[in-house]
MMTF fields as JSON, N, C-alpha, C and O atoms, coordinates in Angstrom:
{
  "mmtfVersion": "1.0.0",
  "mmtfProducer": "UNKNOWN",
  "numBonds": 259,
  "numAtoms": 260,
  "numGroups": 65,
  "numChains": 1,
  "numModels": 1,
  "chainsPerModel": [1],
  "groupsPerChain": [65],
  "chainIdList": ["A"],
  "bondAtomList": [4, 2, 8, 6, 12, 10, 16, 14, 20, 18, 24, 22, 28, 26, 32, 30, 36, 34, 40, 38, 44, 42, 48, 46, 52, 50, 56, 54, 60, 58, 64, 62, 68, 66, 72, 70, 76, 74, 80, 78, 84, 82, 88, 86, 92, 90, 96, 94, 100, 98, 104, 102, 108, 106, 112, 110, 116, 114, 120, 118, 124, 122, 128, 126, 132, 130, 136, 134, 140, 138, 144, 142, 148, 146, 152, 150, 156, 154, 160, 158, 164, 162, 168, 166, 172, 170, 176, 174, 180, 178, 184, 182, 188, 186, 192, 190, 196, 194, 200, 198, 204, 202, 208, 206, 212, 210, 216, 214, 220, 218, 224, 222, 228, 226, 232, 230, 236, 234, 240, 238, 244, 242, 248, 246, 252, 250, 256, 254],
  "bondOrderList": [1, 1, 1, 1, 1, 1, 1, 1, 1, 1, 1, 1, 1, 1, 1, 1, 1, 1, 1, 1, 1, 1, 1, 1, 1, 1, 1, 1, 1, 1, 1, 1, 1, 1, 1, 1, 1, 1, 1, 1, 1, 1, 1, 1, 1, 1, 1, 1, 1, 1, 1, 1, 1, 1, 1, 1, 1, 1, 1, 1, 1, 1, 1, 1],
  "groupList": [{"groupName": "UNK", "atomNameList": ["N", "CA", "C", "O"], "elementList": ["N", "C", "C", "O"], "formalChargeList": [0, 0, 0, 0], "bondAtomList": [1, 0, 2, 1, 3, 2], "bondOrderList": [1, 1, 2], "singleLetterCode": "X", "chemCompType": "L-PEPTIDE LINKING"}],
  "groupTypeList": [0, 0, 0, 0, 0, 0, 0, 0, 0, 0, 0, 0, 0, 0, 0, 0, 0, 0, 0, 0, 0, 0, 0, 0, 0, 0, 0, 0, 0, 0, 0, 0, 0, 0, 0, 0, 0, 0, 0, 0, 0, 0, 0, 0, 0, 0, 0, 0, 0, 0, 0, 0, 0, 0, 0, 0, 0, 0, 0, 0, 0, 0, 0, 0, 0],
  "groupIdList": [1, 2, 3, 4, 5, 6, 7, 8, 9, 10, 11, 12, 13, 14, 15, 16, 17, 18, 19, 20, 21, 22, 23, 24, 25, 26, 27, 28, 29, 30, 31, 32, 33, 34, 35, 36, 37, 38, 39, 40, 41, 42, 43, 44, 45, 46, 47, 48, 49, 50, 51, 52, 53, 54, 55, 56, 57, 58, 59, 60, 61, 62, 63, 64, 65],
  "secStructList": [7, 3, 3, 3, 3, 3, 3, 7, 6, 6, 1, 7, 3, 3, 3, 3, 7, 1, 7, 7, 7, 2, 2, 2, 2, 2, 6, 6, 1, 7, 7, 7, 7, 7, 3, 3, 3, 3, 3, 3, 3, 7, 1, 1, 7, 7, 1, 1, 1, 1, 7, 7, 7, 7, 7, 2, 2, 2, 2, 2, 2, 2, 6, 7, 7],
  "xCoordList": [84.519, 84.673, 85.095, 85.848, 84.533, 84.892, 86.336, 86.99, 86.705, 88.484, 89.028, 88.627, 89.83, 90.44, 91.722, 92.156, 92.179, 93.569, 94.551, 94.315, 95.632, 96.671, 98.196, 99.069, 98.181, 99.274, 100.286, 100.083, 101.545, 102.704, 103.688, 103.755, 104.383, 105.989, 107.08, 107.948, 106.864, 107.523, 107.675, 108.627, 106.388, 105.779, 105.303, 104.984, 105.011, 104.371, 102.696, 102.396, 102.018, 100.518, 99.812, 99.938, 98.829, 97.87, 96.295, 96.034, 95.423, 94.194, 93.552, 93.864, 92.677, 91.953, 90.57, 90.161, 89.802, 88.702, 87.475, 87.584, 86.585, 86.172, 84.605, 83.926, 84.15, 83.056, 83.302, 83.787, 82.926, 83.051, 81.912, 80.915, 82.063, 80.811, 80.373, 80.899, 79.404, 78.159, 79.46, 80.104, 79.851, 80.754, 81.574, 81.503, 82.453, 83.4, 83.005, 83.911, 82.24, 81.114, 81.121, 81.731, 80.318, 80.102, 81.34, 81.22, 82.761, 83.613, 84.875, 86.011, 84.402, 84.968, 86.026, 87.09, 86.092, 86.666, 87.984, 89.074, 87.825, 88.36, 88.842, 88.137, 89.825, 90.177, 89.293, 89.481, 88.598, 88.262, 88.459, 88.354, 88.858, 89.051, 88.888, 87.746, 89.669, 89.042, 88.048, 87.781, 87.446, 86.946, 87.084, 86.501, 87.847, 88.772, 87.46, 86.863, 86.986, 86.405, 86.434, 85.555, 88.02, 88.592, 90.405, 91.057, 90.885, 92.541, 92.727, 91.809, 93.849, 94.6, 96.059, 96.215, 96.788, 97.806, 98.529, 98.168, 99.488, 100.387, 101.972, 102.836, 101.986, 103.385, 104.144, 104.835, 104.085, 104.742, 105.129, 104.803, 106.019, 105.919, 105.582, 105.363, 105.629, 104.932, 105.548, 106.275, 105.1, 105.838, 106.575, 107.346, 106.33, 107.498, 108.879, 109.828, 108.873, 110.148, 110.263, 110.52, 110.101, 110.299, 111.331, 111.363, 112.59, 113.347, 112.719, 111.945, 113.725, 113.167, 113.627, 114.814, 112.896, 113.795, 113.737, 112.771, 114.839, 114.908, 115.734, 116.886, 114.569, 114.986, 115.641, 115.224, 116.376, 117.795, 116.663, 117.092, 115.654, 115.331, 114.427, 114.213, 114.147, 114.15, 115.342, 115.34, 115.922, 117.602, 117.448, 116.842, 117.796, 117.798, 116.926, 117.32, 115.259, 114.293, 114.35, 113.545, 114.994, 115.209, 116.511, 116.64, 117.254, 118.308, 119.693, 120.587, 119.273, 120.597, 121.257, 120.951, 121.997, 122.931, 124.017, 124.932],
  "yCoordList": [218.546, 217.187, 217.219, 218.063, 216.225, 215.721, 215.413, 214.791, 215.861, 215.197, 214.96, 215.728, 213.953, 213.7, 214.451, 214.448, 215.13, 215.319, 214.562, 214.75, 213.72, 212.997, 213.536, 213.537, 213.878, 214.407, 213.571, 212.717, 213.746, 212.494, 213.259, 214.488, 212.494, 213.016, 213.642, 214.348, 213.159, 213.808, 215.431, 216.094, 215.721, 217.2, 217.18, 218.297, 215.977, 215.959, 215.525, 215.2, 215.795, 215.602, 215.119, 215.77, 213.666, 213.506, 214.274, 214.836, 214.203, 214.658, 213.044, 212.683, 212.319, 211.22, 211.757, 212.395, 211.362, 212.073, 210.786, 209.684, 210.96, 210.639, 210.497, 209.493, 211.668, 212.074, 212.781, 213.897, 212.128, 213.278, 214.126, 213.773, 215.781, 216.175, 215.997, 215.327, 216.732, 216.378, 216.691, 215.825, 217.971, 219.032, 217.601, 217.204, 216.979, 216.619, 215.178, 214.955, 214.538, 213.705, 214.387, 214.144, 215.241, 216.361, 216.227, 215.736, 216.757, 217.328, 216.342, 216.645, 215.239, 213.894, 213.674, 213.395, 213.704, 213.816, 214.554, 214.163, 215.319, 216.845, 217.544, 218.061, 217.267, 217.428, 219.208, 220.103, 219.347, 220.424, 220.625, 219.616, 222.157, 222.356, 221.556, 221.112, 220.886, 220.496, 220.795, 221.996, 220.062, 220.643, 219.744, 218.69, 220.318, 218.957, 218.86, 219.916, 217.829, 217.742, 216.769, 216.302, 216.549, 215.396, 215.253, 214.646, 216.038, 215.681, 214.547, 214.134, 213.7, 212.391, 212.973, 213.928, 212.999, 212.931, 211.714, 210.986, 211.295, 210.154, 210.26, 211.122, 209.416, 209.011, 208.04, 207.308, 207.923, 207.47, 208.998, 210.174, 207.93, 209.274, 208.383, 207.177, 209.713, 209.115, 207.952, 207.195, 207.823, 206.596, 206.623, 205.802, 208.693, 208.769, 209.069, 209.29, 209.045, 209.149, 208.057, 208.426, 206.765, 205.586, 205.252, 205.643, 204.387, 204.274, 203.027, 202.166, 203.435, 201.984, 200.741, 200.598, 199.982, 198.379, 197.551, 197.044, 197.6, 196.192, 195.437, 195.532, 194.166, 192.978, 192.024, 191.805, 191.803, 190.974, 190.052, 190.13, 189.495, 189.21, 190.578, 190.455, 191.411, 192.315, 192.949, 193.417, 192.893, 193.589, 192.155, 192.351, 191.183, 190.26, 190.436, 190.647, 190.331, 190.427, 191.775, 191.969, 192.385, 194.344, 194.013, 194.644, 193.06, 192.784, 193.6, 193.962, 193.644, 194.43, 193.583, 193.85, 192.754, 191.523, 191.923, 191.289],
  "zCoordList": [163.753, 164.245, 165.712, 166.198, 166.346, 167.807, 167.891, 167.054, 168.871, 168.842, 170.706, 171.581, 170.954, 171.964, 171.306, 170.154, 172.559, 172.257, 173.351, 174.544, 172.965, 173.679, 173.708, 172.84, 174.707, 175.291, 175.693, 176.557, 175.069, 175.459, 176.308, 176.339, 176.938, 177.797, 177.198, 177.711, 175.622, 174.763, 174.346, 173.934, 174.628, 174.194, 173.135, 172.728, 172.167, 170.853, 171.89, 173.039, 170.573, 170.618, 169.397, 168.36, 169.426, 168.476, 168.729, 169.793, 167.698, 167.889, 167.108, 165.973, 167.992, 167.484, 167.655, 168.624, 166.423, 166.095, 166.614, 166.078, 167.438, 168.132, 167.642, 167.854, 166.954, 165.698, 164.857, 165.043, 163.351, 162.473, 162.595, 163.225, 161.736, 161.689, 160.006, 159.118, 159.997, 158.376, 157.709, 157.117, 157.814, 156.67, 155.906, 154.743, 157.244, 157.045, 156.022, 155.22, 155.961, 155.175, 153.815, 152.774, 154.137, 152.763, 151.827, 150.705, 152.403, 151.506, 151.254, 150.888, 151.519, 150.962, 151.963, 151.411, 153.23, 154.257, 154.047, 154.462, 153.571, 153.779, 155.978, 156.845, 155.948, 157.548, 157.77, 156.945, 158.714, 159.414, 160.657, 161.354, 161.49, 162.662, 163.373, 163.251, 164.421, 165.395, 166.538, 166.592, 167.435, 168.25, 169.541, 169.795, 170.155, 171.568, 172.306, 172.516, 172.686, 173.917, 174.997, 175.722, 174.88, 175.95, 175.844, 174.994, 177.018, 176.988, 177.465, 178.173, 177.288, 177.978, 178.627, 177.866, 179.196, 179.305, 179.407, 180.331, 178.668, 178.497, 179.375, 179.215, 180.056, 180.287, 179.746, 180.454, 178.261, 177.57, 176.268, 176.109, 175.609, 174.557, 173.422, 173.312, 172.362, 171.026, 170.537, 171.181, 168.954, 167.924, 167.391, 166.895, 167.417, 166.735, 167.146, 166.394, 168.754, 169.252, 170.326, 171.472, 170.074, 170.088, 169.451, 168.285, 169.985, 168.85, 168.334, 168.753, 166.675, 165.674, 166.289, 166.583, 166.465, 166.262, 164.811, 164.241, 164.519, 163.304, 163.715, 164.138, 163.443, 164.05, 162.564, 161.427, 163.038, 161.987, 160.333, 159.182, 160.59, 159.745, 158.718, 157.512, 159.282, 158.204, 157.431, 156.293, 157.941, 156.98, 155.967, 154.914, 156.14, 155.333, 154.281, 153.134, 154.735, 153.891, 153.054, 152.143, 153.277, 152.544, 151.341, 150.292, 151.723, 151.397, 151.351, 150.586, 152.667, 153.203, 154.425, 155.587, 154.168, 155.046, 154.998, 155.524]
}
């Protein structure tokens, strides 16, 4: 499969797949090697080191007040 790879400030990295190939069709989308053929570099960082925000009406709605 085709893949962008995105580079964050963080030092983490996604791979967004850009094309699948046949295989990956074939084997019920079964993840296979990548194959990069486009970096980004980001000056942001990821999602996952974003901090969380919860905003006051979800604690409520969780029911935790």
């Amino acid at each position: 499969c085709h893949c962008d790879q995105r580079e964050y400030s963080c030092g983490h990295f996604k791979w967004l797949a850009t094309e699948h190939c046949p295989e990956y069709r074939e084997r019920q989308n079964k993840k296979c090697p990548p194959n990069i053929t486009a970096f980004e570099d980001r000056t942001d960082i990821c999602g996952e080191c974003k901090p969380k925000t919860q905003f006051p009406w979800i604690a409520g709605f969780m029911g935790k007040t």
